[in-house]
C-alpha positions as CSV (number, residue, x, y, z in Angstrom):
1,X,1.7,-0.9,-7.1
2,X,3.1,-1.6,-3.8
3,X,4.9,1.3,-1.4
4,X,5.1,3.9,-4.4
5,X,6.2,6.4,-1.8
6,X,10.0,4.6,-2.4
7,X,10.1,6.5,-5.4
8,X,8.8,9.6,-5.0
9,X,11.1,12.7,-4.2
10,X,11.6,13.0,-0.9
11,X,10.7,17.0,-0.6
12,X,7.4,15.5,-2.3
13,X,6.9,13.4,0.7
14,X,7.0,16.0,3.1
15,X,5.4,18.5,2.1
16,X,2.3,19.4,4.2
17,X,3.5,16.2,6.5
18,X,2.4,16.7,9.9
19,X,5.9,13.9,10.4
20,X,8.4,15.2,8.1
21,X,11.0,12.3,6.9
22,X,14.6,12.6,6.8
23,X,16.0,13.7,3.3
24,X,17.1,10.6,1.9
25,X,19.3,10.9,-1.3
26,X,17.1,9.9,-4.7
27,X,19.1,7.6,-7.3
28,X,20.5,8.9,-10.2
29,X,18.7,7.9,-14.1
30,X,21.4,7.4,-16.8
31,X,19.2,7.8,-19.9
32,X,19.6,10.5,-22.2
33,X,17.4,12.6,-23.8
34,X,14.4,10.8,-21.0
35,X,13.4,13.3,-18.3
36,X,10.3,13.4,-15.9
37,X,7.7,15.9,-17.3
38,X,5.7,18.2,-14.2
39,X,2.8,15.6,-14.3
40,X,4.7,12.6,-13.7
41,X,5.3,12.6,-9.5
42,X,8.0,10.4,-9.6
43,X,12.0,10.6,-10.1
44,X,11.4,8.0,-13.2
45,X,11.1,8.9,-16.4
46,X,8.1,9.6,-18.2
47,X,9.1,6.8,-20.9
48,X,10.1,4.2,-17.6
49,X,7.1,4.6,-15.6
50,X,4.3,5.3,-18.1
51,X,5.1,1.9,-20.1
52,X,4.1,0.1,-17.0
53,X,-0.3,-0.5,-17.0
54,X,-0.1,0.1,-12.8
55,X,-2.2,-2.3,-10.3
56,X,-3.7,-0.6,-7.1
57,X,-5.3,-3.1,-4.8
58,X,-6.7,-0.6,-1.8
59,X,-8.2,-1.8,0.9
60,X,-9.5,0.8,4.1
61,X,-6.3,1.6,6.4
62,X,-8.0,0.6,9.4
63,X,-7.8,-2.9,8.1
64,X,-4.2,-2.7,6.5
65,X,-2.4,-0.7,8.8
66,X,-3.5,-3.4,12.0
67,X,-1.0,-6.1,11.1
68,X,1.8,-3.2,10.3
69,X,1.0,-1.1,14.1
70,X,1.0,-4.1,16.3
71,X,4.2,-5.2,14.5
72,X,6.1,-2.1,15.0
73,X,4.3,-0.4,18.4
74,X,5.5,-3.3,20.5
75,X,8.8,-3.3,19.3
76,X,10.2,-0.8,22.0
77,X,13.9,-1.5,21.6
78,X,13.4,-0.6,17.6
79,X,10.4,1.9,17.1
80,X,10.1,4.0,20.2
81,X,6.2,5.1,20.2
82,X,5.2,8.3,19.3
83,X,6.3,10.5,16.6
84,X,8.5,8.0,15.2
85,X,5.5,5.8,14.4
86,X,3.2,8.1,13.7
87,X,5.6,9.2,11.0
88,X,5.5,5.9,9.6
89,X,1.7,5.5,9.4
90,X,1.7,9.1,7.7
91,X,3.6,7.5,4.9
92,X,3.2,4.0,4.9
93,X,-0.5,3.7,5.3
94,X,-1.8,6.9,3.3
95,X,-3.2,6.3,-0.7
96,X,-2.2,9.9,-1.1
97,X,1.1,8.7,-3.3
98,X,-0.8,6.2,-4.9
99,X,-3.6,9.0,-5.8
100,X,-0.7,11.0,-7.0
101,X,0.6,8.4,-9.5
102,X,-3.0,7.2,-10.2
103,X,-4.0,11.2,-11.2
104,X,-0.7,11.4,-13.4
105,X,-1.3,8.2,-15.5
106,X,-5.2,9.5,-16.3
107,X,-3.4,13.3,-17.4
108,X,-0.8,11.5,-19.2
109,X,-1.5,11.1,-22.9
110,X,-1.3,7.6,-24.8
111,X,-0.3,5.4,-21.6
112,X,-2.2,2.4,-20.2
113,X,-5.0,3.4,-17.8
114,X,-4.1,2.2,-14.2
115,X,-6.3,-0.5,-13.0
116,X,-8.0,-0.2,-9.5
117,X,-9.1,-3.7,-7.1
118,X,-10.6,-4.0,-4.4
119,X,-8.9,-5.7,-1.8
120,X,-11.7,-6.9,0.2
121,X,-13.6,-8.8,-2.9
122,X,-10.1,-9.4,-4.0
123,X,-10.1,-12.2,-0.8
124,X,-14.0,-12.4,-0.8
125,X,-13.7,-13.9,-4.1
126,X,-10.4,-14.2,-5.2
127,X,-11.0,-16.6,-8.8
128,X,-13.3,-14.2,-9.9
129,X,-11.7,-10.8,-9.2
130,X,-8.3,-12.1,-10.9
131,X,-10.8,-13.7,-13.7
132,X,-11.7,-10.0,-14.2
133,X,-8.3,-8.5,-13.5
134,X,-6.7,-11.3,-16.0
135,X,-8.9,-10.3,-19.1
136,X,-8.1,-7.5,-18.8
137,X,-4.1,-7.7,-18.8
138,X,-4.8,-10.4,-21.5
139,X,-3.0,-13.0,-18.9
140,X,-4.0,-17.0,-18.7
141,X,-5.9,-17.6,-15.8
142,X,-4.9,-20.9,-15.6
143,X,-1.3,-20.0,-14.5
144,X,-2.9,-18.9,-11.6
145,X,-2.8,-20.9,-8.3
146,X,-5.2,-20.5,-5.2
147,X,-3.7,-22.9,-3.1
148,X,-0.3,-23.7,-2.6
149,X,1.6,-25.8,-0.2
150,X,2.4,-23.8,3.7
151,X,6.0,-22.1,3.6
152,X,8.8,-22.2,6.1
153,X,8.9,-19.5,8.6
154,X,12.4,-19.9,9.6
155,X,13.6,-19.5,5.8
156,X,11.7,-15.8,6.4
157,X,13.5,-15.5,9.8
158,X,16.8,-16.1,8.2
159,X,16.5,-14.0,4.9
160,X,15.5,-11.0,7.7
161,X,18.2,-12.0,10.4
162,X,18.2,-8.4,11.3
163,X,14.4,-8.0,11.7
164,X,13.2,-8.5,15.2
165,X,11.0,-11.5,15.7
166,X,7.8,-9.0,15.9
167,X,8.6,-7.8,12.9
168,X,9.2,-10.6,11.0
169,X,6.1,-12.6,12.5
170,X,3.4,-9.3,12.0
171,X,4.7,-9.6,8.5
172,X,5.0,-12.4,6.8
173,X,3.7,-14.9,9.4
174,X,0.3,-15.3,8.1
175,X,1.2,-15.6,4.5
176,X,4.1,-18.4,5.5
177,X,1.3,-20.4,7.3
178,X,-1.0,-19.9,4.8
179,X,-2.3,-22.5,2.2
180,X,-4.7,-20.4,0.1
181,X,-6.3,-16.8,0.3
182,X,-7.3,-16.2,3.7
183,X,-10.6,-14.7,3.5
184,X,-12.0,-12.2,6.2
185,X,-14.9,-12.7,7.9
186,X,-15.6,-9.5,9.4
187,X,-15.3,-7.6,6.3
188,X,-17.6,-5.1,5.6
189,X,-18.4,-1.0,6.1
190,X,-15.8,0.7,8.3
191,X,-17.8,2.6,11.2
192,X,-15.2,4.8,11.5
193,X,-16.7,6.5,15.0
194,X,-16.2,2.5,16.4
195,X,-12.7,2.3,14.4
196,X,-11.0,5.5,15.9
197,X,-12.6,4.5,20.1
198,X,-10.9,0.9,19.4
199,X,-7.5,2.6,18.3
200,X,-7.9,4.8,20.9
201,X,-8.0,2.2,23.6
202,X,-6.0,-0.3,21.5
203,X,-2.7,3.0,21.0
204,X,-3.5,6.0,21.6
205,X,-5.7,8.9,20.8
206,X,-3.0,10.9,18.5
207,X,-3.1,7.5,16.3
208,X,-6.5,7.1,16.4
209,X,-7.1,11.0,15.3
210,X,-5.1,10.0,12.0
211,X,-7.6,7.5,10.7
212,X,-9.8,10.4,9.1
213,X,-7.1,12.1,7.2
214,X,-5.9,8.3,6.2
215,X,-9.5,8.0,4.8
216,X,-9.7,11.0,3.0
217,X,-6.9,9.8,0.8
218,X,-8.7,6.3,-0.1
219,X,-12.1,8.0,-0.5
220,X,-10.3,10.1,-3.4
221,X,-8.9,7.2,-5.0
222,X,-11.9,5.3,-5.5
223,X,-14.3,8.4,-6.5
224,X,-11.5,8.8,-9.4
225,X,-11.5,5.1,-10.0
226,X,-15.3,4.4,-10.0
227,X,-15.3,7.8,-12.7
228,X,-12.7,6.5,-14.7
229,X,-13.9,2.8,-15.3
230,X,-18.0,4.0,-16.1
């Protein structure tokens, strides 16, 4: 489940934000007789969203948010720094929404269980976590393709025309070059002392201070998911 904060009310968003967002207008559901019950954290209906079995592939937000802040900090004539990123990384890079969604699917009676993966064994061994994953969906693994033939950045650069270059390269420029799973070497525990001195003299210190609350979030996730899958 990617970004599940796109459809979450927006009053839900901000409360307790340290950033609040601008109050963005929610679609309206055409569907009679289907509402949301209190449970479900969404604007979907409780029929729409709980016939979906929901993949969350977490990985620590010191390692995902990287590719996302030097993307965005840099780009000074789009993202001024400050607040206005800050406010992204409070959203963006938080599992609180997915904990939300992952909490209501558990509470929710006769649904599909959501499915937690690791993203860091998820590239450390990618064949056997989607082995794993696959059984479990009941999916063939042998549709399933590893390695794949590098893409063509400037089809990216023209389906984003109105992306700036940083944006467009700290986002999909790896992925278009790649020709497999790019596996990481350094992964391992976060020291999250070390993590919050290098973002410290990498940004700045108010960025850096948000790496524990970030952490909390994932920490939460994982406890729930490790409890649920015993």
């Amino acid at each position: 489940m990617d970004h599940p904060h796109h459809f979450i009310p927006c009053t839900t968003i901000n409360h307790d934000a340290k950033f609040p967002r601008e109050s963005r207008a929610q679609p309206t559901i055409f569907l009679e007789g289907i509402s949301s019950s209190p449970k479900n954290p969404t604007f979907l209906p409780d029929a729409f969203l709980f016939s979906f079995t929901p993949i969350f592939t977490i990985r620590h937000p010191a390692r995902v948010l990287q590719s996302y802040i030097r993307a965005t900090y840099h780009a000074k004539h789009i993202l001024e720094r400050g607040k206005v990123l800050l406010s992204q990384v409070e959203v963006i890079a938080r599992f609180k929404w997915e904990r939300l969604v992952f909490d209501a699917f558990n509470q929710f009676e006769g649904n599909t269980r959501p499915i937690v993966v690791d993203g860091d064994k998820l590239v450390q061994d990618p064949q056997s976590q989607m082995r794993s994953l696959c059984e479990r969906l009941g999916i063939d693994t042998d549709k399933i393709d590893y390695v794949w033939d590098p893409g063509d950045l400037g089809v990216v650069q023209d389906a984003y025309s109105d992306c700036p270059e940083m944006f467009k390269e700290g986002f999909h420029g790896t992925l278009v070059r790649s020709s497999g799973v790019v596996s990481d070497k350094n992964i391992g525990p976060v020291d999250i002392f070390h993590e919050k001195q290098r973002w410290a003299e990498e940004w700045d210190e108010e960025l850096a201070s948000q790496m524990e609350d970030l952490e909390s979030d994932l920490k939460r996730i994982t406890s729930k998911a490790r409890a649920t899958h015993r």
